[in-house]
Structure formats: structure tokens, C-alpha cells
C-alpha positions, 0 to 999 in steps of 0.5 A: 464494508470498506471505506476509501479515500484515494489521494492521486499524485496527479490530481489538480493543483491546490492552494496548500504551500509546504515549507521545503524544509518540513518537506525535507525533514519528512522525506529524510525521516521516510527515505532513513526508515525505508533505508534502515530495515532489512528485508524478510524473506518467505514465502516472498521478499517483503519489508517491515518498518516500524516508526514509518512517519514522522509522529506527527504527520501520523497522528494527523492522518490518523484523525483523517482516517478517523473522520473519512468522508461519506460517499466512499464506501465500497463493498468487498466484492467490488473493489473501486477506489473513487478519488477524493475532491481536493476540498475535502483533504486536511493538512495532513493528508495533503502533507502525506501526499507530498511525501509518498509521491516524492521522487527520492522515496519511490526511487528508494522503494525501487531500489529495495526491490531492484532485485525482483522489478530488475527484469521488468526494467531492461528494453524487453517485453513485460509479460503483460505486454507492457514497455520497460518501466522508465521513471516517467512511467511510475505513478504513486497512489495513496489510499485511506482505507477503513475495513469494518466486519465481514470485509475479506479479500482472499489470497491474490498477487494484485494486477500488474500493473502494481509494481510495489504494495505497501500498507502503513496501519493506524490500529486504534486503541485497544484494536486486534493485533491480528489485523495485519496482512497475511502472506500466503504459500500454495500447497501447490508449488507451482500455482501462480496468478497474473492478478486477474482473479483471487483465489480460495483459502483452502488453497493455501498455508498462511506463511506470515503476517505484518504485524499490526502496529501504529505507524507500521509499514509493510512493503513488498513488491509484486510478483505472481507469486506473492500472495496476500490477503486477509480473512474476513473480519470479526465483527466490531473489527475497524481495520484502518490504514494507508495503501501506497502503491507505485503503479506503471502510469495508467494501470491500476 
């Protein structure tokens, strides 16, 4: 089972105020990491950053996903996120929302990823019938997540309609290093996937894995080649992070 809490940037407006300079200081310290790494390659483009957060924002979202609240739970066999009432966000959470729907750090993650959505930006037809992306087009989405035993999610690319995936992990103490996602290479060279359907492993060699490290992020920008996915977990397994997506606004 999966437990998922998801934090929409368009949701109503609450009554939390953000001092400007703790937003700031947040967005610097996030846009700095992004900024700071270099991108690996094989078997597609993707990003590592160690120390993504502020230290005490991640502390704060770990005691969030450590205390998620009933009534989110999804089966890995259907994969709906189901949005998480105003009332129920903590200080941090609402914090970690302010920082991953800023514009400055999406437009850092687009420019990363310039060289792979660049011909997603120009005035042509996506493949998927969709118009160029424009900034009024990009929406963020961050989600809790806490996988526990027997949660699989076999080899996929994700629907279009995600530019950029990325994961941040909140390992918990004494959790498995081995937790991370897992990046996929088809044996046939020519299997690609529009992202309607997930495949089987014996399809694939596994070609990399994020590590699974507090405070780590993996960040990749989708194509119908970049094939991710995790085994199904052992049990007593409590895999927890943060899903951050940059979606063209209205498709998930």
C-alpha cells in the first residue's frame, strides 16, 4: 500500500503568511543546489542533489511524512493522488509548498532540462496533441508518499503530460539503502513507451539507481525512453519521500 498526500499549487488560499526573506533564503538555498550538480547520463539524463533542502525545512516535512493523515491511502494497482484539505498541512509542508511552486526553481529545473523539452517549446504540435509549453502552461505538484511492502511500480516513462519528475527521500533511520528508483534500459533498443501503460521487468536491464539518501533529490525530465521504476518492496520496507512534478496545467 501507498500512503499520498498531494500539495497542489493552486489549491485555496490559507491563512499562513511567509516572512520574504525565509522564502528567499529557502529558494536561494534550492535554486543553488539544483545549480550546483551536474548531470548524469545513462540510460537517460537525470540529476542527483545531495543536501536539496534547507536542513530544517527537511527535518519538518520528515515529521509530516512520519504522522501523514488517514484517508490517503492507494493501492499500487491504482495510482490516484487525492488532494489533502488545506486544514490538514503543518507549517512545513505549507513551507515546502511555497518553495517547489516558485517560479525561479521551476524555471531552474526547465533550464536543466533545456536540451531535452526544447523541442516540446517551440510553436510546433506536441506528439501528444498538446500546444508548445509556455509558462502560464506549467503547473507544479508536490506529493507525500510512504510505499510500505509489496508496493511495485514496474518500468514506465510517465504520461506526457510530466515534463520533470523528481523525488526527494526521507530514509528513515536504519531504513534500506536500496530503496532508491531504479533507471531502466530495454534490451530492445528500439521499445519506447507514450506513458499509457507500464511494462515488465523482464523486459529490461536495470542501468542505474538514485541513491537513497536523506535529503536527496533525483530529477529527470520525462521522455518515452526514460524508464524508471522500483521492485516490489520487502517487507517491513517504509519507503518515504516527496514527488515533485512540473506538469503541462491540466494533465497528470
Amino acid at each position: 500500500m501507498e500512503s499520498t498526500a498531494a500539495l497542489d499549487a493552486f489549491e485555496l488560499a490559507d491563512s499562513t503568511t511567509w516572512s520574504n526573506d525565509l522564502l528567499e533564503s529557502d529558494v536561494e538555498h534550492v535554486v543553488g543546489r539544483i545549480r550546483s550538480c551536474s548531470l548524469a547520463g545513462g540510460p537517460f539524463d537525470h540529476l542527483i542533489v545531495p543536501d536539496f533542502l534547507p536542513a530544517d525545512l527537511f527535518a519538518g516535512v520528515g515529521a509530516a511524512l512520519a504522522d501523514m493523515p488517514t484517508g490517503f491511502q492507494r493501492s499500487s494497482a491504482v495510482l490516484t493522488a487525492y488532494q489533502v484539505p488545506v486544514r490538514h498541512l503543518t507549517p512545513a509542508t505549507r513551507r515546502l509548498r511555497a518553495v517547489l511552486t516558485d517560479h525561479l526553481v521551476a524555471q531552474t529545473v526547465l533550464d536543466t532540462f533545456a536540451h531535452v523539452l526544447a523541442p516540446l517549446m517551440d510553436d510546433g504540435r506536441h506528439p501528444g496533441g498538446w500546444p508548445a509549453i509556455t509558462p502560464q502552461r506549467i503547473f507544479p505538484r508536490v506529493e507525500l508518499m510512504r510505499d510500505t511492502e509489496a508496493m511495485v511500480l514496474p518500468p514506465h516513462t510517465d504520461s506526457h503530460g510530466r515534463l520533470v519528475a523528481a523525488l526527494v527521500y526521507f530514509p528513515v533511520s536504519g531504513g534500506g539503502a536500496d530503496l532508491g528508483t531504479r533507471f531502466y534500459r530495454p534490451l530492445d533498443p528500439a521499445l519506447s513507451c507514450d506513458g499509457r501503460r507500464c511494462h515488465d521487468f523482464s523486459q529490461f536491464e536495470e542501468a542505474g539507481r538514485a541513491p537513497y539518501a536523506a535529503n536527496s533529490l533525483c530529477l529527470f525530465a520525462r521522455t518515452d525512453t526514460s524508464f524508471h521504476g522500483l521492485p516490489a518492496l520487502a517487507r517491513g520496507s517504509d519507503r518515504r519521500a516527496v514527488q515533485w512534478s512540473l506538469l503541462r496545467n491540466g494533465h497528470f
